[in-house]
C-alpha positions as CSV (number, residue, x, y, z in Angstrom):
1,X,-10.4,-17.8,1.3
2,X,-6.5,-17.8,0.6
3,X,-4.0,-14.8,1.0
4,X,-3.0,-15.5,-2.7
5,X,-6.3,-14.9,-3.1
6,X,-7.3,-12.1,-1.3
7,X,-4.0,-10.4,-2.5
8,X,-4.7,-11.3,-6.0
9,X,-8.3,-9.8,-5.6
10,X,-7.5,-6.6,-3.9
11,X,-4.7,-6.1,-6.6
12,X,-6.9,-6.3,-9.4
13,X,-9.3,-3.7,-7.6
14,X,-7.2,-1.2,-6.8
15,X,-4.6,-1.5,-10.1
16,X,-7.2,1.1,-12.2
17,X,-7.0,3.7,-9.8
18,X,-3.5,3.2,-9.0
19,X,-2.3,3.5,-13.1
20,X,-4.7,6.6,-13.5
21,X,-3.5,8.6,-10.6
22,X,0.1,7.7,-11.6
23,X,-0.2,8.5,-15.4
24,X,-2.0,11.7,-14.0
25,X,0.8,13.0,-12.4
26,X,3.6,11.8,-14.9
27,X,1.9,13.5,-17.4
28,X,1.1,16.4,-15.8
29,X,4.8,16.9,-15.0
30,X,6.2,16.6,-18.5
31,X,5.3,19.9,-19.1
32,X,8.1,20.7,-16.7
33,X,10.2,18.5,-18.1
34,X,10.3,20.2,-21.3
35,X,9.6,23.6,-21.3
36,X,12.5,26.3,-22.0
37,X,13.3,29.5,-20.9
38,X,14.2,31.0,-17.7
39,X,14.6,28.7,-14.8
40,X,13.8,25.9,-16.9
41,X,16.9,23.7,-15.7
42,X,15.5,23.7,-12.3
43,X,11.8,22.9,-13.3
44,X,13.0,19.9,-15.8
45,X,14.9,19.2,-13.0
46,X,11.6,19.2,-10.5
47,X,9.9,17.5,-13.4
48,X,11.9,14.2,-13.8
49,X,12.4,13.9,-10.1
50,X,8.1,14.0,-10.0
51,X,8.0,11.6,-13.5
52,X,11.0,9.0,-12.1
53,X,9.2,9.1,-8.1
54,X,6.0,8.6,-9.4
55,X,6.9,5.7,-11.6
56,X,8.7,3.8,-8.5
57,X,6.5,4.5,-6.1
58,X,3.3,2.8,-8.8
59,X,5.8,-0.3,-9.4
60,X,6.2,-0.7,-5.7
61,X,2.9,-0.2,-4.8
62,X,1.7,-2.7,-7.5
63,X,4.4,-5.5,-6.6
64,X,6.6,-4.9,-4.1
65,X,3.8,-4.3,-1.1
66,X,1.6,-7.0,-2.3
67,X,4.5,-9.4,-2.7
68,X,5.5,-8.3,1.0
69,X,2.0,-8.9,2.6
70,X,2.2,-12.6,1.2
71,X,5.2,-13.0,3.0
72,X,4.5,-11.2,6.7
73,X,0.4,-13.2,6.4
74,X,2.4,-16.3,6.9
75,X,3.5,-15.4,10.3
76,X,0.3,-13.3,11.5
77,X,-3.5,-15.1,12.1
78,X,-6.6,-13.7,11.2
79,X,-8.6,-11.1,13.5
80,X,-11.0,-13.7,14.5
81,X,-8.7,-16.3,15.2
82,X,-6.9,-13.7,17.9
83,X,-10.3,-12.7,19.2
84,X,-11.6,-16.1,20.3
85,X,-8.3,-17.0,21.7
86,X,-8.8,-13.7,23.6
87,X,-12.6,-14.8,24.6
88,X,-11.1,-18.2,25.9
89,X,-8.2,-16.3,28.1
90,X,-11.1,-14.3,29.7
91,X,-13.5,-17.0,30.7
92,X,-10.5,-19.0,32.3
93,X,-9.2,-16.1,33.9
94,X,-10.6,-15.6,37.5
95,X,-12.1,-11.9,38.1
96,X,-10.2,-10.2,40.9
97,X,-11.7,-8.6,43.5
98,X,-15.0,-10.7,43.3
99,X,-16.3,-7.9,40.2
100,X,-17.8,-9.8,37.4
């Protein structure tokens, strides 16, 4: 299987949970946003900052890291592929001290 692939597959698994965490929060902080009254400068204040961080972090989660891991899997191998060139180093390597 491909790294398009796999990216592609693990995007479209994780994008519900993702939106409905995100939406969660966003909407959970409008309140904030537009209630009145005392203090309420420094909570709509609180409340964008949440609405605004929230929103960028989702979009770079969604694209950004994805779009990054296609781009650093280029230069990396697979798990396996590092472990049997690990198994081959060992059996050419002569044990020291005559331990097995």
């Amino acid at each position: 299987r491909s790294i398009r692939d796999a990216i592609v597959e693990s995007s479209s698994v994780r994008l519900r949970p993702i939106l409905m965490t995100s939406i969660a929060t966003v909407v959970g902080a409008v309140p904030l946003v537009l209630a009145g009254g005392p203090g309420s400068a420094s909570r709509a204040t609180i409340g964008i900052v949440v609405i605004f961080g929230v929103s960028f972090s989702t979009l770079l989660s969604l694209f950004v890291v994805p779009a990054f891991y296609m781009l650093l899997a280029k230069y990396t191998r697979s798990p396996e592929a590092v472990g049997q060139e690990l198994e081959k180093l060992e059996a050419s390597t002569p044990s020291v001290g005559g331990h097995a």
